[in-house]
N, C-alpha and C positions, 0 to 999 in steps of 0.2 A: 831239651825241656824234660823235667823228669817225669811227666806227663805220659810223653810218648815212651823213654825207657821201662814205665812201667809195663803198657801196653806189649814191646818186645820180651820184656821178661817174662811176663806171663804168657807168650805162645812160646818161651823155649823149655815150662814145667810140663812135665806128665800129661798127659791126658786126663787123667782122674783128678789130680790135682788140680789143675785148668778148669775143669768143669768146675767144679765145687767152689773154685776162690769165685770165677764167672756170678755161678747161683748164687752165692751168698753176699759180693760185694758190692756187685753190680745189678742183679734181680732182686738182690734183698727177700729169699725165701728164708723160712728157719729152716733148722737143723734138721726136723723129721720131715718137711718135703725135702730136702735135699738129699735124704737117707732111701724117702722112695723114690727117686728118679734115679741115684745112680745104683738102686740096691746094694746098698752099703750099711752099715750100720751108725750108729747118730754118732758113736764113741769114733770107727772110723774117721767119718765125715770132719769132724774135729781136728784132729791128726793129721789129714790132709790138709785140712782151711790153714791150721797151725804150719804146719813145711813149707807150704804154697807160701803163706806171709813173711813168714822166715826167709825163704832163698831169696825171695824180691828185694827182703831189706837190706840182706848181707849183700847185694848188687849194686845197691844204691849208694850204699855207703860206701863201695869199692868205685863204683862210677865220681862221686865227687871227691875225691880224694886222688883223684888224675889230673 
C-alpha cells in the first residue's frame, strides 16, 4: 500500500529532514514554528520540507513502476 511505503520512506530521510516533513505534514505547524523547534531558519525549513517531498516522490514513482 503506498500508504505504508510512504511511512518507510520517510524513516529512511535524514533526521532533519524526517522532522520537518513529520512537523509540517503530519502536525500541520507553520514554517516559523517549525524554524523554532528545529532551530533552523524558515528558508532552510523549506529546503528540507522541499528534498524530504521530493525523495519520497522519486520512491514512489520508482516503487510502481516494479
Amino acid at each position: 500500500d503506498s500508504v505504508e511505503h510512504i511511512f518507510e520512506f520517510m524513516n529512511e530521510l535524514p533526521e532533519k529532514q524526517k522532522l520537518v516533513l513529520h512537523l509540517r505534514d503530519v502536525e500541520q505547524y507553520d514554517f516559523k514554528t517549525i524554524a523554532q523547534i528545529t532551530e533552523l531558519s524558515e528558508g532552510a525549513v523549506r529546503v528540507a520540507l522541499s528534498r524530504a517531498r521530493t525523495t519520497i516522490r522519486k520512491k514512489l514513482i520508482k516503487e510502481h513502476k516494479q
